[in-house]
C-alpha positions in Angstrom: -19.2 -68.9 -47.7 -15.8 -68.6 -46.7 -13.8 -72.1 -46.4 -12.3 -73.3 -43.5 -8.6 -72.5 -42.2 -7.5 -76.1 -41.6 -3.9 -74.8 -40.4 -5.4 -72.5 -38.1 -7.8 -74.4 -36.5 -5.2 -77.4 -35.8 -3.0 -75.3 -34.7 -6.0 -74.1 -32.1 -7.2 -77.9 -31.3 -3.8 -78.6 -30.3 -2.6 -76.1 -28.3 -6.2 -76.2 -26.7 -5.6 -80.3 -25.8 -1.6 -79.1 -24.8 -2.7 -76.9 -22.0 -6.4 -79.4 -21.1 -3.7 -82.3 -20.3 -0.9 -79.9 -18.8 -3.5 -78.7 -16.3 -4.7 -82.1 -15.8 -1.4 -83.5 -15.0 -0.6 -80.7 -13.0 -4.1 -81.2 -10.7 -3.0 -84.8 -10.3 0.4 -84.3 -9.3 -0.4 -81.9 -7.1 -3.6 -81.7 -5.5 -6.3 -82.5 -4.0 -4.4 -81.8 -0.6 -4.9 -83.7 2.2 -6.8 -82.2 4.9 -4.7 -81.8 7.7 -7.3 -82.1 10.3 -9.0 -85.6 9.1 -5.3 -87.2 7.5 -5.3 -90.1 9.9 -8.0 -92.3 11.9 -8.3 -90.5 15.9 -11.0 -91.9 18.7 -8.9 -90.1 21.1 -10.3 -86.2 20.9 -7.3 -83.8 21.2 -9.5 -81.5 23.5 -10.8 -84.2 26.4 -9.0 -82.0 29.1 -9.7 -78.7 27.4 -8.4 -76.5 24.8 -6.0 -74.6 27.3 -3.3 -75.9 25.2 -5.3 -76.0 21.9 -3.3 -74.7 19.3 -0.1 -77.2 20.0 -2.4 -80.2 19.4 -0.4 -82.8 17.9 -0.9 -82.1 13.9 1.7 -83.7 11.8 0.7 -81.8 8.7 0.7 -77.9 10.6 3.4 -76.7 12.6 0.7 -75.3 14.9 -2.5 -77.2 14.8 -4.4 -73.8 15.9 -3.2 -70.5 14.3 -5.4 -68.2 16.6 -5.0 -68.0 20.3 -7.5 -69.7 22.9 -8.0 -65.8 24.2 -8.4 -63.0 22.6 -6.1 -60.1 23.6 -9.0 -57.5 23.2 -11.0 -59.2 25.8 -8.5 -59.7 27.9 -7.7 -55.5 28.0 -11.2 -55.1 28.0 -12.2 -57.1 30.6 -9.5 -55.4 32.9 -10.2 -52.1 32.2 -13.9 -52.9 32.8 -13.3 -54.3 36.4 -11.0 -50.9 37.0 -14.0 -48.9 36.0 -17.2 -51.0 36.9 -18.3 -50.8 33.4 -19.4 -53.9 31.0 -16.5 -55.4 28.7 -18.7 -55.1 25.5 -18.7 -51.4 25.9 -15.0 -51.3 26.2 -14.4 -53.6 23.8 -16.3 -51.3 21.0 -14.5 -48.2 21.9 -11.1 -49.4 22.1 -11.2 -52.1 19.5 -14.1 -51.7 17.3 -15.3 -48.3 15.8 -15.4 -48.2 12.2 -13.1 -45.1 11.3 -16.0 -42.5 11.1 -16.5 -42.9 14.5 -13.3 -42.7 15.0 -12.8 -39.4 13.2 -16.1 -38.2 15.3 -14.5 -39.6 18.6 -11.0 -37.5 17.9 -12.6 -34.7 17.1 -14.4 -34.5 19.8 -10.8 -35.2 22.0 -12.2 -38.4 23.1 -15.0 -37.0 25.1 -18.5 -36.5 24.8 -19.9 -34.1 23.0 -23.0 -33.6 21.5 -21.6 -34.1 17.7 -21.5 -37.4 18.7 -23.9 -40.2 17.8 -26.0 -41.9 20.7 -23.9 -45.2 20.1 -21.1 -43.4 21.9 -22.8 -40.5 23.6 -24.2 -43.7 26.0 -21.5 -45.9 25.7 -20.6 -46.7 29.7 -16.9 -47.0 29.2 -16.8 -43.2 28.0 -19.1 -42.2 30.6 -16.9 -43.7 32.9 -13.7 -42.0 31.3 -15.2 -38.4 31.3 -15.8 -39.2 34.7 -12.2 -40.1 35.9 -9.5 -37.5 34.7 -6.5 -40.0 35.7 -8.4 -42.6 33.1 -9.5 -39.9 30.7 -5.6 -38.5 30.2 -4.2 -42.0 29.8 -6.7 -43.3 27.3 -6.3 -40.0 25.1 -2.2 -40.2 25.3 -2.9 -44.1 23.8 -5.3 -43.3 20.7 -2.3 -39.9 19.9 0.6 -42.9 20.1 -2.0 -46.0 19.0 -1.5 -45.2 14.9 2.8 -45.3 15.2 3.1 -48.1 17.5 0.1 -50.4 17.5 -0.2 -53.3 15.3 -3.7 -53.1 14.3 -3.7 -50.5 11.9 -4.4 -51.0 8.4 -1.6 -53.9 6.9 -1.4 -52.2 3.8 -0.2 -48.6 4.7 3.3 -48.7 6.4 2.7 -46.5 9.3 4.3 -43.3 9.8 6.7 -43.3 12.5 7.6 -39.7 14.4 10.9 -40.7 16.4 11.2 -37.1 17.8 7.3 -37.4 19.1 7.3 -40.5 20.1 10.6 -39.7 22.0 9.2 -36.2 23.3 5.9 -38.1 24.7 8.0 -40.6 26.3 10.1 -38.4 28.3 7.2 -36.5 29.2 5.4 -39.1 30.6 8.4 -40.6 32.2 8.8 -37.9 34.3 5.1 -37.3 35.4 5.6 -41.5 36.3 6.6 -40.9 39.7 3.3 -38.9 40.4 0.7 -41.4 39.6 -0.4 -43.5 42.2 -3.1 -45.4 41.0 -1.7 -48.5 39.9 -3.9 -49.8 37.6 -2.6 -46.5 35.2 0.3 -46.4 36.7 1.7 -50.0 35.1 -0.1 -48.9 31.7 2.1 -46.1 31.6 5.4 -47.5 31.8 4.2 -50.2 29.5 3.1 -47.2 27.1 6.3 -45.6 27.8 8.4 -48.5 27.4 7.0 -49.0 23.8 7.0 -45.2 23.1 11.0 -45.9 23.9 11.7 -48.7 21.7 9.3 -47.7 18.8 11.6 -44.5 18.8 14.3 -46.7 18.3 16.0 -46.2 21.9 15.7 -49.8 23.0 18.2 -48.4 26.2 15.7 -46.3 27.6 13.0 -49.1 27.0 14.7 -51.5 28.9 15.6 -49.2 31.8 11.9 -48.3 31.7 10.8 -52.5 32.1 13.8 -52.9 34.7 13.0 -50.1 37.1 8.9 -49.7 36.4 7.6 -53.0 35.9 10.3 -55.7 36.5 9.2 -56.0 40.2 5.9 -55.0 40.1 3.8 -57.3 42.2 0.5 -56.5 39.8 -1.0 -59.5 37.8 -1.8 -57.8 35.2 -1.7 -59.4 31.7 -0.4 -56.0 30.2 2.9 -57.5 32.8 3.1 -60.4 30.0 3.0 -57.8 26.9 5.5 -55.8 28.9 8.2 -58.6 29.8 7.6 -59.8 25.6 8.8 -56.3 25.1 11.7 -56.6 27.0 12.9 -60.3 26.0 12.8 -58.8 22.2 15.5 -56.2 23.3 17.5 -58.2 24.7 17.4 -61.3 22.0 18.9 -58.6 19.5 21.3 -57.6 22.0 22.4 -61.7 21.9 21.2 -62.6 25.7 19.2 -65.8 23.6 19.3 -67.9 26.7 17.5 -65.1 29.1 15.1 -64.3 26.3 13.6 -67.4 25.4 13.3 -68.2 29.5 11.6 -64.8 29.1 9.4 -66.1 26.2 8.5 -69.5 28.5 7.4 -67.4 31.6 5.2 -65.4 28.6 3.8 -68.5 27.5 2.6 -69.3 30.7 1.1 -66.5 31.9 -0.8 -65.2 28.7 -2.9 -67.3 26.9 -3.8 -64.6 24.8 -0.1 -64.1 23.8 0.6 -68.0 23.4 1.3 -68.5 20.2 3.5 -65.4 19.9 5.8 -66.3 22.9 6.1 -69.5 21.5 6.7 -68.6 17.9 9.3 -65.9 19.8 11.2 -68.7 22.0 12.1 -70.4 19.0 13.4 -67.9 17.1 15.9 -67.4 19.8 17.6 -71.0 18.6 18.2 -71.0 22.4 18.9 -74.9 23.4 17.1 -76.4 26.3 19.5 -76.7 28.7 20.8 -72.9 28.5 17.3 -71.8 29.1 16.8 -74.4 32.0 19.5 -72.5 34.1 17.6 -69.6 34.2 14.5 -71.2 36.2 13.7 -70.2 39.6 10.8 -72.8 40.1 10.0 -76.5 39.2 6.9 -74.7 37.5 9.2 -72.9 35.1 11.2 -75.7 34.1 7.9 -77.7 33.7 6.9 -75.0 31.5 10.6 -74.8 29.3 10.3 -78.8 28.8 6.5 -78.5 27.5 7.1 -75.5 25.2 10.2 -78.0 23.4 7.6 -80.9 23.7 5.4 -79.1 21.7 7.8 -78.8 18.8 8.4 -82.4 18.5 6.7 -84.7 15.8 7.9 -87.5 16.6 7.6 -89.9 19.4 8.2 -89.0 22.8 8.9 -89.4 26.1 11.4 -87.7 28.0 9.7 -84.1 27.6 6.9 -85.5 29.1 8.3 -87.3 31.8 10.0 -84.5 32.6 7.1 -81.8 32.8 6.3 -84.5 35.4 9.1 -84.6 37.3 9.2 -81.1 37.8 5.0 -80.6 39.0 3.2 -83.8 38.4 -0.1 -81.8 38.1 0.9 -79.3 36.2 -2.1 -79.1 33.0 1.2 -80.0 30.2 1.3 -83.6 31.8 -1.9 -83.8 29.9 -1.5 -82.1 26.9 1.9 -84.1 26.3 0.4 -87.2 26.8 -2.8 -86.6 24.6 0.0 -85.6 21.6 2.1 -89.1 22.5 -1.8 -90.5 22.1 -2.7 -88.9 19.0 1.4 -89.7 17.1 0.1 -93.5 18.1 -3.2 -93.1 16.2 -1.4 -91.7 13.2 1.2 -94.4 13.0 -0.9 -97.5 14.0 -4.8 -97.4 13.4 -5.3 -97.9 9.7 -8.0 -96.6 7.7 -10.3 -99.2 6.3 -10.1 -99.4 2.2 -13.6 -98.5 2.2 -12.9 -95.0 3.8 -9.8 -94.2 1.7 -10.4 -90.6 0.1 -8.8 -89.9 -3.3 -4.9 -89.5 -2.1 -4.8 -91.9 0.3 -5.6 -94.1 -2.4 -3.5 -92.8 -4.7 -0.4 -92.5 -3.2 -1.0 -96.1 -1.3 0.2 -97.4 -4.8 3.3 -95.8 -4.3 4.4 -96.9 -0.4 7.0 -95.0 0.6 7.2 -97.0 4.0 6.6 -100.3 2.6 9.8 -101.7 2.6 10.5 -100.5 6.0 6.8 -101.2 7.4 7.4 -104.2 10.1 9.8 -102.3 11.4 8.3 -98.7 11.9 5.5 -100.7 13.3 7.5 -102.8 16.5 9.1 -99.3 16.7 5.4 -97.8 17.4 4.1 -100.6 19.3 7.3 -100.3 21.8 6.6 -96.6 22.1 3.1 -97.5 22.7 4.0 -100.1 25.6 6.1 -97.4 27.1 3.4 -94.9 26.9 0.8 -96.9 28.3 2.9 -98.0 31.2 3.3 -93.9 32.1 -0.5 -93.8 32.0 -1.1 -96.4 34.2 1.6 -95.2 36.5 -0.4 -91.7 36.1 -3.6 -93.8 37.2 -1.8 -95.8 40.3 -0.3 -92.2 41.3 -3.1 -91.2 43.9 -0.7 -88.1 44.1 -2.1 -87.2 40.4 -5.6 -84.9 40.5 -6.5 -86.5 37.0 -7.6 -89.8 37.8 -10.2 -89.9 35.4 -8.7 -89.0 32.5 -5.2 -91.0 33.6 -7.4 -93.9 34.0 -9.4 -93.4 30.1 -6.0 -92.8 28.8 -4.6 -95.9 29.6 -8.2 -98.3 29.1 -7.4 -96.4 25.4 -3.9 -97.3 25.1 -4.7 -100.7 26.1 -7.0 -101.1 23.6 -4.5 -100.5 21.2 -2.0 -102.5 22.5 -5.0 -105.3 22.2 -5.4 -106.0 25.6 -9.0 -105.6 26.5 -9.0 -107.2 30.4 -6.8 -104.3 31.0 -8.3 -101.9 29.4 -11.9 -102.9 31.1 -9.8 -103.0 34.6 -8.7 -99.4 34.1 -12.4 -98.2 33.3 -13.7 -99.7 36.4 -11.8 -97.3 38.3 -13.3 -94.6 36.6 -15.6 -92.1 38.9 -18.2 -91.3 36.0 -20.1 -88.9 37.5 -17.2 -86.6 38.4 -15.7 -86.3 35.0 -16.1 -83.6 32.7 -18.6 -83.9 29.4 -15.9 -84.3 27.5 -14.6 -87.0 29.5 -17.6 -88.6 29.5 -17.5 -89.0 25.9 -14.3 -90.0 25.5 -15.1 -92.8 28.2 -18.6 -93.9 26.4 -16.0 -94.0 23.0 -13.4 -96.3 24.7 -16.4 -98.8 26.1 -17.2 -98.8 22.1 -13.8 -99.4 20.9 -13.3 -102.5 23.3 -16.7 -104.2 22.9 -16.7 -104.0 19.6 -13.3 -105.6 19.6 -14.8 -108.4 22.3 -17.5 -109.1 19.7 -14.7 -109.2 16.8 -12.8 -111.8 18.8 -16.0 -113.7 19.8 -15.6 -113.3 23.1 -18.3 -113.7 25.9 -19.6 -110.3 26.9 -23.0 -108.4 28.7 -24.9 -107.0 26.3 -26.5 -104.9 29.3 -22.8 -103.8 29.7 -23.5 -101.9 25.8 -26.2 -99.9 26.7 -25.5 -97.2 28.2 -22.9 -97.0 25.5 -25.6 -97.4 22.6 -27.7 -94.8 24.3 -25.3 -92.3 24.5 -24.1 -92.6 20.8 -27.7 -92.5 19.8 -28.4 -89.5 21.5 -25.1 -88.3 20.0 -26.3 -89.0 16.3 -29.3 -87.8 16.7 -27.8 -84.0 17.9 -25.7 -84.1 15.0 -28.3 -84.7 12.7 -30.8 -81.9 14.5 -27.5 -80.0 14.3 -26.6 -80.8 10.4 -30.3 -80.1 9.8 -30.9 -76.8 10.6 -27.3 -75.4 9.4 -28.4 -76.8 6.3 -32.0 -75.8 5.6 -32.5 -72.8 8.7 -31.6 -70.8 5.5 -34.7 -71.8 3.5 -37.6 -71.3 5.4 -40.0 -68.9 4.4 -39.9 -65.6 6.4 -44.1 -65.0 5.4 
């Protein structure tokens, strides 16, 4: 038997125990990582009036706290061109979007009509049926799928795609002349938009603009492909330095496609444009509304004036809310504290190490005097009988006073509360806050009716016991024997 290589082995054992404690340093320092959506104790859902405004959610950790858009642009197309043609969406939806490329191949071969070489899945798809029966629809949707693979951004992310200037340039001019001679105007607006992009994929962003000014610019249609146009256009002229008239471009984007949201929003940014430049370029009190919220969205940290001045500008206008559930949610984060019990790994380790602690009193009467000011919006909200949202005005500020500590108020606020008009999600939100300041009463030792807890108690039973139904069957719906 061969003795043992004492050099080589310790030379092993220690560069195995060099890299077991270098990797187990470096998992301390740096991970777990928080997770950004359960970082900070919330009663106060985000979502109470909707998720119209969804992905700019006050997040502290993300700068968007939704990275897909509430709509999805292929429905939105689809849904259009299913109303033009009295066809369902789903069918439109799997031609233009969804075919896996065989069908594709099939479909081109056939020049996008049917044909026998087809497979039934298409041969009886209604939005084809529909297109071989309409020759205006039919010659538009076969000049898209010739232009779609050079200037559409669906194709596959790995392959640059191959750009023909002198095509796309040649197809552009072609169609721009033939403009004048459509007069259906459904097509008609798809192909300047079509030609418009043709244009600035080509790289002449002159004749793309011209194309947007004196084709779509005035258009009177309200059409979402108007949005995707205008986006077009605001791009040109951002590289051309007009910041100021793009990102007001961007804003008017922002508000009119939800399915282009984030994009427009990411876009006005990138302008750098400052507020009041872009604000001189708003015709309406809706538009500056809109300008205010988009910047009000950006900010982290505690604010007012953006939302008092979506106000001022259209006191109903949805961003009223969806500031004021972000000035709601900042509060959470800086003032409700997680109990010891419930701290996860990281916040227990890094609560040795309190960066804030020093400065802690003072962060916190800087939070509380934002809260105060906060609160006294909402209940100016829920005196306002001008203001739609009374109900959630009203929950808002019975929340806020809860957190300011001052139940009486709080209780005064939900008595004014209509609870069969509000939304489910309202209704939760107003069982939670009943929670929050009974439990509170009964913490202070205050007199209170039980009777007043039921309803309360009902509804959170009923709650737990859907979750658990709910938690149930994701978990074990897998497991059940199919004999």
């Amino acid at each position: 038997m061969k003795s043992l290589n004492w050099k080589k082995s310790l030379i092993f054992c220690i560069s195995f125990l060099v890299f077991f404690f270098g990797e187990l340093a470096v998992n301390i320092a740096c991970g777990p990582e928080q997770d950004p959506y359960d970082y900070y104790v919330s009663y106060f859902h985000n979502n109470v009036q909707g998720n119209q405004y969804k992905p700019f959610a006050f997040n502290g950790m993300l700068f968007l706290n939704d990275e897909n858009d509430i709509w999805e642009e292929k429905d939105v197309n689809s849904a259009e061109w299913a109303k033009y043609l009295s066809v369902k969406l789903k069918d439109v939806r799997k031609i233009m979007y969804e075919l896996d490329s065989a069908s594709n191949v099939k479909l081109k071969k056939s020049s996008f009509k049917l044909a026998a070489t087809l497979p039934d899945s298409l041969r009886k798809n209604n939005f084809l049926i529909a297109l071989s029966n309409n020759q205006a629809a039919y010659n538009y949707y076969k000049l898209l799928k010739q232009c779609e693979p050079m200037i559409s951004n669906n194709s596959d992310s790995w392959t640059q795609p191959t750009v023909d200037s002198v095509f796309l340039m040649k197809t552009a001019d072609k169609n721009l002349a033939l403009l004048p001679n459509i007069k259906d105007d459904f097509l008609k607006l798809r192909y300047a938009y079509q030609i418009q992009r043709l244009y600035r994929y080509a790289g002449n962003a002159q004749q793309s603009k011209m194309v947007y000014e004196k084709h779509m610019l005035n258009n009177p249609s309200t059409s979402a492909v108007k949005g995707w146009a205008m986006s077009q256009y605001a791009g040109i002229i951002r590289t051309e330095g007009k910041i100021n008239e793009a990102a007001y471009l961007f804003s008017k984007v922002f508000a009119s496609n939800p399915e282009r949201r984030i994009m427009a929003y990411r876009n006005y940014f990138w302008t750098d444009a400052k507020i009041k430049d872009v604000l001189k370029f708003a015709k309406t009190d809706s538009e500056k509304a809109n300008i205010w919220g988009i910047n009000g969205f950006r900010n982290p940290d505690s604010d007012i004036e953006h939302l008092k001045e979506v106000y001022n500008c259209e006191p109903n206008h949805p961003l009223v809310s969806a500031l004021l559930m972000r000035e709601v949610n900042k509060l959470e984060q800086n003032l409700l504290e997680k109990s010891k019990l419930s701290l996860n790994f990281v916040d227990a380790l890094t609560a040795q190490w309190d960066y804030y602690g020093p400065n802690r009193d003072s962060l916190r009467t800087a939070n509380i005097k934002h809260l105060k000011t906060i609160n006294s919006f909402a209940l100016a909200l829920a005196s306002n009988q001008k203001y739609q949202q009374q109900g959630f005005a009203n929950i808002t500020a019975a929340y806020l006073s809860w957190m300011e500590n001052n139940d009486d108020v709080a209780l005064k606020c939900l008595e004014k509360v209509d609870f069969n008009t509000l939304s489910p999600k309202l209704k939760d939100q107003y069982r939670i806050t009943v929670l929050l300041i009974k439990a509170n009463q009964i913490k202070k030792g205050s007199q209170f009716n039980e009777n007043d807890l039921l309803p309360s108690l009902k509804w959170l039973d009923e709650k737990r016991f859907a979750e658990n139904k709910k938690q149930f069957l994701g978990d074990w719906d897998n497991y059940i024997s199919n004999d």
